[in-house]
C-alpha positions as CSV (number, residue, x, y, z in Angstrom):
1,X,0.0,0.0,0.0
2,X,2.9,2.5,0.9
3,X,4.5,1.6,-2.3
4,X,1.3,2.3,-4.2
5,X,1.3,5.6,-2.9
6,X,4.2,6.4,-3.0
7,X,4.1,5.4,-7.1
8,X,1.1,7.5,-7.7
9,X,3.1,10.9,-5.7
10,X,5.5,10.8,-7.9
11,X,3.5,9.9,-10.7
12,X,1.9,13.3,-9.9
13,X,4.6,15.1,-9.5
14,X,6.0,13.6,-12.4
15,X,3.1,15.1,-14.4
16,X,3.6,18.5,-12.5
17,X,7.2,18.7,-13.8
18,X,6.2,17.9,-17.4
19,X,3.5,20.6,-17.3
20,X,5.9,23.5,-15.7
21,X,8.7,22.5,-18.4
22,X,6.1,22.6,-21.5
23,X,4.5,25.5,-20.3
24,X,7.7,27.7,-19.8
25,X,9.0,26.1,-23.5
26,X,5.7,27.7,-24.2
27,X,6.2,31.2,-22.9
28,X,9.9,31.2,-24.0
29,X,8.4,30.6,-27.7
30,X,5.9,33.0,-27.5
31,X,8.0,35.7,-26.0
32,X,10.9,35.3,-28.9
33,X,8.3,35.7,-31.2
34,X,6.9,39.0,-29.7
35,X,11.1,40.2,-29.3
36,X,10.8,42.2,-32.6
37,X,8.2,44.3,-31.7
38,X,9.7,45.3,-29.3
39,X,13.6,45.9,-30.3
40,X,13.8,49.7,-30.5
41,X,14.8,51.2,-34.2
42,X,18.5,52.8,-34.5
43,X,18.9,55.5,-34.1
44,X,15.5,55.7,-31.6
45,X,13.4,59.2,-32.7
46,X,13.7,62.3,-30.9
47,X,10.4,63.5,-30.3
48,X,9.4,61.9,-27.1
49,X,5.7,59.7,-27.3
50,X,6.6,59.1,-31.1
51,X,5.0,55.8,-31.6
52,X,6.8,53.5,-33.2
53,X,5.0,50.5,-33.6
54,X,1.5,49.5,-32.8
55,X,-0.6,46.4,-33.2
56,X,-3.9,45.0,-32.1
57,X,-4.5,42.8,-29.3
58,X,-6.4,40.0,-29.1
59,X,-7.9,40.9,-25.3
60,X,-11.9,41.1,-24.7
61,X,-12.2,44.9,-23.0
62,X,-16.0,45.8,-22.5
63,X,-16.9,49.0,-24.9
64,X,-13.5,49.0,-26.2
65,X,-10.6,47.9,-28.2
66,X,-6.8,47.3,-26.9
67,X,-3.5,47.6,-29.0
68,X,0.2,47.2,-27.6
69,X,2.3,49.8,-29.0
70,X,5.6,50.4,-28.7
71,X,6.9,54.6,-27.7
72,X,9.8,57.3,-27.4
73,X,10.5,57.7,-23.5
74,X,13.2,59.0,-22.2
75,X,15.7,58.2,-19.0
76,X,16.7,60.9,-16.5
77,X,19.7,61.6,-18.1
78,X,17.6,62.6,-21.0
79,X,18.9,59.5,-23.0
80,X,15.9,58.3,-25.5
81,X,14.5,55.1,-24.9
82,X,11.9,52.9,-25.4
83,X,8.6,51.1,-23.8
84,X,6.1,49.0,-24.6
85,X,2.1,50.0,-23.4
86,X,-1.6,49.2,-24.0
87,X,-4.2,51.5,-25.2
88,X,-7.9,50.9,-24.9
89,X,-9.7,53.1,-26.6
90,X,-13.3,53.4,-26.3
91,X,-16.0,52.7,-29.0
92,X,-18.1,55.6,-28.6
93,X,-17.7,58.8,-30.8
94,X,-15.3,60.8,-29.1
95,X,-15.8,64.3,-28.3
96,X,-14.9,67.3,-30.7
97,X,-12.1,68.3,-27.7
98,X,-11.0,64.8,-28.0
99,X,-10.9,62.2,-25.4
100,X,-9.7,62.7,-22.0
101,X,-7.2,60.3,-21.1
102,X,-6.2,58.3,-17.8
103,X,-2.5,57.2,-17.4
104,X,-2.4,53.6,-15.7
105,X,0.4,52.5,-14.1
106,X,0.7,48.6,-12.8
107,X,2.6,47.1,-9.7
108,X,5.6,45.1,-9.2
109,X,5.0,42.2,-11.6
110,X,8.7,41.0,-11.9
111,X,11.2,42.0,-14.5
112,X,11.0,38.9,-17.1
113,X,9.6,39.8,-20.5
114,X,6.8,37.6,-20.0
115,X,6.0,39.3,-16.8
116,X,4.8,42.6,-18.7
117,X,1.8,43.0,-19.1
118,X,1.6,43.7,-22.6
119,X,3.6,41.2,-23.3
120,X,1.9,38.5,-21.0
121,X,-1.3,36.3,-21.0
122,X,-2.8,38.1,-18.4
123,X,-2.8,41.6,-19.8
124,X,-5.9,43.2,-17.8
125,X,-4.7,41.7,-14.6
126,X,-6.3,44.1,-12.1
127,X,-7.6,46.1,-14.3
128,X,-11.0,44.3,-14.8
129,X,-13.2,45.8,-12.5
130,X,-13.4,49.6,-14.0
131,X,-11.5,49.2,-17.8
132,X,-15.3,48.9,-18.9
133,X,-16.4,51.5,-16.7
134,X,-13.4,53.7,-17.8
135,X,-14.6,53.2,-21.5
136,X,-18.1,53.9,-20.9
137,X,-17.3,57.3,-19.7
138,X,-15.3,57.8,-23.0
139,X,-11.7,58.0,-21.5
140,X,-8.4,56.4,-23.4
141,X,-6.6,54.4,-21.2
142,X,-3.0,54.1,-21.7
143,X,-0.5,52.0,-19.8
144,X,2.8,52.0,-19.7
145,X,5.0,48.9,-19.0
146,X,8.0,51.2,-18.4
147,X,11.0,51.7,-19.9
148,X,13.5,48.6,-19.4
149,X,10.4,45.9,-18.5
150,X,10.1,43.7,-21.8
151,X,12.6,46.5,-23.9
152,X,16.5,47.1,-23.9
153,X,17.2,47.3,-19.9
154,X,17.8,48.4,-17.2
155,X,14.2,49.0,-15.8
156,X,14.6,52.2,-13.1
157,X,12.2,50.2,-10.5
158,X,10.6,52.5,-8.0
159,X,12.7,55.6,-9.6
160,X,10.3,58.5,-9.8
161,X,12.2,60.6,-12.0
162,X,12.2,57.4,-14.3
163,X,8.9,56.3,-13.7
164,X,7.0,59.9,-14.3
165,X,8.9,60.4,-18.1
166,X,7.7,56.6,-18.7
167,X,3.8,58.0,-17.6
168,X,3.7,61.0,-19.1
169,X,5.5,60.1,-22.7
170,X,2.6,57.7,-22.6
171,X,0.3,60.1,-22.6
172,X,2.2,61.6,-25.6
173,X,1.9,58.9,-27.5
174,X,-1.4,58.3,-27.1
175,X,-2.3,62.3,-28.4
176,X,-0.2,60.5,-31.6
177,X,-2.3,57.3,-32.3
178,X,-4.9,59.2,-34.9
179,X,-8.1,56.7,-34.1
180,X,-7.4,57.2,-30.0
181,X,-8.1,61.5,-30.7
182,X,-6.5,62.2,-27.3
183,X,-6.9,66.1,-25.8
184,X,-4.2,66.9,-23.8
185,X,-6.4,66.3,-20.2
186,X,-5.0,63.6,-18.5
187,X,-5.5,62.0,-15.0
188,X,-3.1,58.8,-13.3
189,X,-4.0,55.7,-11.5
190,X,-1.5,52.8,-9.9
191,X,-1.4,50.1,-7.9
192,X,1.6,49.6,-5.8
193,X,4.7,50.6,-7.5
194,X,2.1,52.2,-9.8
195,X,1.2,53.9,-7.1
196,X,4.1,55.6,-6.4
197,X,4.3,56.4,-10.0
198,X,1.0,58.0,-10.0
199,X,1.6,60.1,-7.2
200,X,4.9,61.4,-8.2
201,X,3.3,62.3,-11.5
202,X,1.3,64.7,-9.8
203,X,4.4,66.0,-8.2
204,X,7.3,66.2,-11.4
205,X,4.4,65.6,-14.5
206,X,3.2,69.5,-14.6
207,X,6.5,70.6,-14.8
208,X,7.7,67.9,-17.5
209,X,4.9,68.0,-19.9
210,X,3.7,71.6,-19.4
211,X,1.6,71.5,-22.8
212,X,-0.5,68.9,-20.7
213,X,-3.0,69.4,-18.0
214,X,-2.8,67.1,-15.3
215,X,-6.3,67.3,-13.2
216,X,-6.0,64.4,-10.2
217,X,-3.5,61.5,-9.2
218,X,-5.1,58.4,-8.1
219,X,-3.1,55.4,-6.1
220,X,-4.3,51.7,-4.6
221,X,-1.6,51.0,-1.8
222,X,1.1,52.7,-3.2
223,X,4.3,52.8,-2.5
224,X,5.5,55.8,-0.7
225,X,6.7,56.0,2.5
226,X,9.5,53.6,1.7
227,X,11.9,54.0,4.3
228,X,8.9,53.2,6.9
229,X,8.5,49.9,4.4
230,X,12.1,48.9,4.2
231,X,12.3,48.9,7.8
232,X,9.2,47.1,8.5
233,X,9.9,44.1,5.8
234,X,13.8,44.1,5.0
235,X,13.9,40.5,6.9
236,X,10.9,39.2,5.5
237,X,9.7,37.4,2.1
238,X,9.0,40.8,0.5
239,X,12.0,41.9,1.6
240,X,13.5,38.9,-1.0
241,X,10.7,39.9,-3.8
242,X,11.0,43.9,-4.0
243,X,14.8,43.8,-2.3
244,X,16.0,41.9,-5.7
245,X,14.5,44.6,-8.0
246,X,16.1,47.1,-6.2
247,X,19.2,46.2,-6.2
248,X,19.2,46.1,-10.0
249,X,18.0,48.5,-11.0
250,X,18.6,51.6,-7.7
251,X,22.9,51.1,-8.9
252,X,22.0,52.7,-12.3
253,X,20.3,56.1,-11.0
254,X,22.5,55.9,-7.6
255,X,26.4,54.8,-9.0
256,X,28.2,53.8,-6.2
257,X,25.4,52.6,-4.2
258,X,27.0,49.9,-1.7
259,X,25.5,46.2,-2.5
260,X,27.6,43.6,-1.5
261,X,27.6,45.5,2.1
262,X,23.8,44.8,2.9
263,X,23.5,41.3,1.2
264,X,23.4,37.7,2.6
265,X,25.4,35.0,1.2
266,X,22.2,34.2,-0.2
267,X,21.3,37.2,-1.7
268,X,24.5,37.9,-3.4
269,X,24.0,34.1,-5.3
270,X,20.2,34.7,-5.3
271,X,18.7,38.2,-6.6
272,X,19.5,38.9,-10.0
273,X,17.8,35.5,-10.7
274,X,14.8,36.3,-8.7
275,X,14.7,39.9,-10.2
276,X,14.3,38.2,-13.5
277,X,11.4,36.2,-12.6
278,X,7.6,37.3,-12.6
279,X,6.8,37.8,-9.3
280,X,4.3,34.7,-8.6
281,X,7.9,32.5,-8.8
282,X,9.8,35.1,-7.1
283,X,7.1,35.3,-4.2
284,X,6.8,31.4,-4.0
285,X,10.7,31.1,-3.5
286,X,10.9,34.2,-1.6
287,X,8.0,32.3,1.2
288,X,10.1,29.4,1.0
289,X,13.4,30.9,1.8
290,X,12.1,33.4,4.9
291,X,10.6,29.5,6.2
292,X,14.2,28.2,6.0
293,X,15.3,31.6,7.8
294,X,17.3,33.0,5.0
295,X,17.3,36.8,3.8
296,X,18.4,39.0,1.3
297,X,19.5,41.5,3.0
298,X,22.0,40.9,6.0
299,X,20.5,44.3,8.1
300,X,18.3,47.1,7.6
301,X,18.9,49.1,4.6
302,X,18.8,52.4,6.4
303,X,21.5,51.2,8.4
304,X,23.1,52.1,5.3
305,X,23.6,56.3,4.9
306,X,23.5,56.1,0.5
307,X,20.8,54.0,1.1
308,X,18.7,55.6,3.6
309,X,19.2,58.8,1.6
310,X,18.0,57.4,-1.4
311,X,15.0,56.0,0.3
312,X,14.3,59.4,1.7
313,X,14.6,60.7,-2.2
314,X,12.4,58.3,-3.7
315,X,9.2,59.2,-1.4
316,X,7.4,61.7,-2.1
317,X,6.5,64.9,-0.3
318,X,3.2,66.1,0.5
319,X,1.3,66.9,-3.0
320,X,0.3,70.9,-3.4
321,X,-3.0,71.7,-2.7
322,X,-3.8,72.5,-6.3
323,X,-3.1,68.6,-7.4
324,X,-5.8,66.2,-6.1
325,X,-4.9,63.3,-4.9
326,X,-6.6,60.0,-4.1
327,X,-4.9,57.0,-1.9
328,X,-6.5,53.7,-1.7
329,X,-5.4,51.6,1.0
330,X,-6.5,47.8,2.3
331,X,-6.6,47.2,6.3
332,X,-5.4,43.6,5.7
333,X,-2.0,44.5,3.2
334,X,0.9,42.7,4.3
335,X,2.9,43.9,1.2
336,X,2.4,47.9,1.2
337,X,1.4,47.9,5.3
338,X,-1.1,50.1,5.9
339,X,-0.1,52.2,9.2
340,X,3.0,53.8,6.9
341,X,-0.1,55.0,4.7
342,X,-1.5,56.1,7.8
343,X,1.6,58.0,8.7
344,X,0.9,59.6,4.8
345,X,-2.5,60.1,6.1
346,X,-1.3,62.3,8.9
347,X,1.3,64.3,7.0
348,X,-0.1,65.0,3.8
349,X,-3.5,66.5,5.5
350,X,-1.4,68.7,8.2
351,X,0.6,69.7,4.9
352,X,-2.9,70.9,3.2
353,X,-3.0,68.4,0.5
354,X,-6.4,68.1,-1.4
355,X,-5.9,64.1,0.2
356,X,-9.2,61.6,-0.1
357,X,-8.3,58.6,1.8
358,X,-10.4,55.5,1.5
359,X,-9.9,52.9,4.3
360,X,-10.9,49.3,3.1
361,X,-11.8,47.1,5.4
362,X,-10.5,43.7,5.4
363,X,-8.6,44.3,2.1
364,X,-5.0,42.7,1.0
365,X,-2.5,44.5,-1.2
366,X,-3.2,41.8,-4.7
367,X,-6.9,43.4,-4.4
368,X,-6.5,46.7,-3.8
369,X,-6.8,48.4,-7.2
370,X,-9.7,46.0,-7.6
371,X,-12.1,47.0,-5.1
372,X,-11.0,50.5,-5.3
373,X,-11.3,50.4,-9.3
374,X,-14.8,51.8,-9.7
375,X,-14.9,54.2,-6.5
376,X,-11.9,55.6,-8.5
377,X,-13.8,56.0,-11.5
378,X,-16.4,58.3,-10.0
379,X,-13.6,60.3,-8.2
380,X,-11.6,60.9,-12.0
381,X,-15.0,61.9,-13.5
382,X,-16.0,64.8,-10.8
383,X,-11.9,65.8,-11.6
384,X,-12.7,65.7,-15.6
385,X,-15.8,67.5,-14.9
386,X,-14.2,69.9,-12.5
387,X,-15.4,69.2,-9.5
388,X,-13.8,70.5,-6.2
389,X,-11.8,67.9,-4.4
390,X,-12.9,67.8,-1.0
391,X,-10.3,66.5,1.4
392,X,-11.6,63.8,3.4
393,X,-8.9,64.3,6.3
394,X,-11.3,64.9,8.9
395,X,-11.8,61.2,9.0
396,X,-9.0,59.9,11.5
397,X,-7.0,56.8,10.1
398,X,-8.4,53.2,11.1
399,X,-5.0,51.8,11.4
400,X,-2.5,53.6,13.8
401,X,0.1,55.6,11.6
402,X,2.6,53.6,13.4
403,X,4.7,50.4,13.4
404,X,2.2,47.8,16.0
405,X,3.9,46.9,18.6
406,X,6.0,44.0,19.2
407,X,4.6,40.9,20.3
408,X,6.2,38.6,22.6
409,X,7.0,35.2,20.4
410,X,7.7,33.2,23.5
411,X,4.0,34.6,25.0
């Protein structure tokens, strides 16, 4: 009987192993055929949001149509380069101003070509609760994958000035594409990393793109408060996932920035592999190892003074009161925690931002652009329309903007 069962475990697993290794045969194949559309002409154009290729997409979007397209950005340095996007454009007649237009930015997905979303199988991913919405009220959506995810690296992960010339050189190229008839008023949504792109468009994108007006920022658990986050999940399995990406990309905007001084043993052999996987691998590996007690890095980060300085750069300050701003944030988010929102919460209102906060209950980080989706949608029509943004910050936080106290593991 043990035998028996021990013949049909590894007859299963067996059949597990044969599925991963045709599968990922698969996705190699299918990502080597998608490399030429995205290999970047030489010399790349000039004129940033020039749109150099663009194709349909074979994705079911409710009152709408998507192509990937491929677009001039540019990196800090002012170098030209190039990323890959998705535009949905609606299929109702668009307005003689032309369309408004909503700049989407995604999370952390990994940086593997087959982990970008135009480039993957899952393209919508949380996108599919207010895309349809989005194209009922007439909006193109445009989302960048960013410049170095699925094109000629390095990706500039979690690098505002990066990240905002990736958003707004979307938008530019959207105001190219003839049948999308973009207007020049735009408005941002991002989950996560896409957050923190989001909100540091309303920051740096007036000032970039000053032909375009820039009416609201929107945000499901960004990122922000990073140094708050580093401390609270350097040791941990995120710590492993977001940790790796960092410390491939953060070297190319910071030169010099020490990395073999904060890494394990393990972390030196391990990140630039896990960097390079989509972040469901990553994550599964990263679980595994923080069982095992391993981490990435060997202390705190902002132990570190290039590091903790660079952490400090890369949040952003309270937004003006002129730029509205929406944060979404989940009570149950053990990726972006919520009390270092809630420490956002409490400076951002005391600094006069135009802030609406909306607490979800019971809420983790993968679902947060999700549930907040449609409540978004209403909050970027009053902005098109021209609505006043109320703050909301007379509405204390739910979640202490603090780090919860210790507990006692021997208790």
């Amino acid at each position: 009987m043990v035998i028996t069962v021990a013949v049909i475990v590894l007859a299963i697993a067996g059949v597990g192993v044969v599925w991963y290794l045709v599968s990922a045969q698969q996705t190699r194949d299918e990502q080597i055929a998608l490399d030429p559309f995205y290999t970047a002409p030489d010399p790349i154009p000039t004129a940033l949001g020039t749109v150099i290729r663009i194709e349909p997409m074979d994705v079911d979007v409710p009152g709408g149509t998507a192509q990937r397209l491929l677009y001039v950005s540019e990196r800090p340095d002012g170098t030209r380069a190039v990323s890959g996007a998705m535009i949905f454009i609606p299929d109702k007649a668009a307005p003689a101003q032309g369309r408004d237009v909503v700049a989407w930015e995604h999370g952390t997905l990994g940086m593997g070509d087959a982990c970008v979303p135009s480039r993957s199988n899952n393209p919508l991913g949380d996108m599919t609760t207010w895309i349809g919405p989005m194209m009922d009220q007439g909006w193109v959506v445009v989302a960048t994958d960013y410049v170095g995810l699925g094109t000629t690296k390095p990706n500039q992960y979690l690098i505002a000035q990066s990240e905002v010339r990736d958003v707004v050189n979307a938008v530019r190229a959207a105001q190219n594409i003839p049948e999308a008839n973009a207007g020049s008023r735009y408005t941002t949504f991002g989950h996560s990393q896409g957050g923190h792109a989001s909100i540091w468009t309303g920051q740096l994108g007036p000032e970039y793109a000053p032909e375009l007006t820039l009416l609201g920022v929107a945000a499901a658990a960004p990122a922000l408060n990073l140094p708050e986050i580093a401390a609270a999940q350097w040791d941990t399995a995120v710590g492993w996932v977001i940790g790796a990406d960092l410390i491939e990309s953060w070297p190319t905007y910071y030169p010099g920035l020490p990395i073999d001084a904060i890494l394990t043993t393990e972390g030196k052999d391990a990140s630039e592999r896990l960097a390079a996987e989509c972040i469901n691998q990553s994550g599964l590996e990263a679980l595994i190892r923080e069982k095992f007690g391993q981490q990435l890095f060997s202390s705190d980060p902002l132990a570190n003074p290039a590091w903790r300085d660079a952490l400090n750069e890369q949040t952003p300050p309270p937004l003006p009161a002129d730029m509205p701003v929406f944060i979404a944030q989940g009570t149950a988010d053990e990726i972006v925690l919520p009390w270092p929102n809630a420490i956002v919460q409490e400076q951002w209102c005391a600094a006069g931002s135009a802030l609406t906060m909306l607490w979800m209950g019971n809420v983790n980080h993968q679902e947060a652009a999700l549930v907040s989706g449609p409540t978004v949608v209403q909050w970027l029509a009053d902005r098109f329309l021209g609505l006043p943004a109320e703050a909301n910050c007379a509405f204390p936080s739910p979640i202490p903007p603090s780090p919860p106290p210790a507990t006692d593991s021997g208790s």
